[in-house]
C-alpha positions as CSV (number, residue, x, y, z in Angstrom):
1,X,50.6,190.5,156.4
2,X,50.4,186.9,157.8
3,X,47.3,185.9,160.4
4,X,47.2,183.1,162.2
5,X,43.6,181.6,163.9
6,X,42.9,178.6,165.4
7,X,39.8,176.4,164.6
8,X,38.8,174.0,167.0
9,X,38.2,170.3,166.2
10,X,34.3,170.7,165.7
11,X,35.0,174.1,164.3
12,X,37.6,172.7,161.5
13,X,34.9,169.0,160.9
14,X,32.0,171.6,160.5
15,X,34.1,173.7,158.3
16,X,35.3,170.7,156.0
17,X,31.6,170.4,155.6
18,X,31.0,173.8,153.5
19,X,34.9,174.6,152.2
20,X,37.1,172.1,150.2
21,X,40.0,173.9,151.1
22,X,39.4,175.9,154.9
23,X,42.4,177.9,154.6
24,X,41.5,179.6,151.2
25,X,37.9,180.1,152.3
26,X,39.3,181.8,155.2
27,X,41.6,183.9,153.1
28,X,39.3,184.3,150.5
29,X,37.0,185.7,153.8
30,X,39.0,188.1,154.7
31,X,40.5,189.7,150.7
32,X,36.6,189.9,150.0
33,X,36.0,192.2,153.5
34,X,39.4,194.1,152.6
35,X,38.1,195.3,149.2
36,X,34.8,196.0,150.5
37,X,36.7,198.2,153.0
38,X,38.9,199.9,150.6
39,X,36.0,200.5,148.2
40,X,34.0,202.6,151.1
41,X,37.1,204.1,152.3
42,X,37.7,205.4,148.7
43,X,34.2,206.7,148.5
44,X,34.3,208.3,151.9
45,X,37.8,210.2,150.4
46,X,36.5,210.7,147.1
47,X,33.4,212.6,148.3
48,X,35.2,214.5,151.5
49,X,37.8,216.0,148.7
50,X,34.7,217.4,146.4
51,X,33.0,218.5,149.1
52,X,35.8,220.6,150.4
53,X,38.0,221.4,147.0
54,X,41.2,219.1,148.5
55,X,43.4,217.5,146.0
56,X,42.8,213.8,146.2
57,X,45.4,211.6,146.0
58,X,45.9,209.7,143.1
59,X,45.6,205.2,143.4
60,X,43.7,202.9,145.9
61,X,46.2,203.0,148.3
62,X,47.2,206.8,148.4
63,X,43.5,207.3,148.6
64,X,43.0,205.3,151.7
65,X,46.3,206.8,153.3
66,X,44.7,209.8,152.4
67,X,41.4,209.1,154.2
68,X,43.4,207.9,157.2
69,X,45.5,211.1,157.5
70,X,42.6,213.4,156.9
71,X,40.7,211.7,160.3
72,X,37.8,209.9,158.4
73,X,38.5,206.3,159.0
74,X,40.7,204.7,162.6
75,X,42.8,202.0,163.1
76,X,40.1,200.4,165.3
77,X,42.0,198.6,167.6
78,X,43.3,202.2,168.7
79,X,40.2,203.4,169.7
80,X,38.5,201.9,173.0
81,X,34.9,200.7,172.8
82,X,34.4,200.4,169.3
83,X,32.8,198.0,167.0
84,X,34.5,194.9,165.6
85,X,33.2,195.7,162.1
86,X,31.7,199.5,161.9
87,X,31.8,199.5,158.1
């Protein structure tokens, strides 16, 4: 997936100040907050399948699938009122 954001001037000077390159802090950013996410998501399956004797699905991705179709995580943006960041 491709994001797009806009920094303002002072944003972008204040940025140069703490990142060589902005763009791969930013990316950087946001990989880092993805695997933290997976890793809790995979935990959250992991333990859900023990505790109730369901197959779990085998690889990062399956897993987190898995976690979505079973109702323990939410695309966010589909539910109203919720947190930015809940993990």
């Amino acid at each position: 997936m491709d994001y797009t954001i806009t920094l303002t001037e002072t944003e972008n000077k204040a940025m140069s100040a703490y990142a060589k390159d902005i763009d791969e802090w930013i990316t950087n950013a946001a990989q880092n907050r993805a695997r933290i996410a997976i890793e809790e998501i995979v935990s959250k399956v992991v333990a859900h399948c023990n505790e109730n004797e369901i197959a779990l699905a085998v690889g990062q991705a399956a897993q987190v699938q898995q976690a979505f179709d079973l109702g323990l995580v939410v695309v966010l943006a589909d539910v109203p009122d919720t947190p930015a960041d809940p993990l």
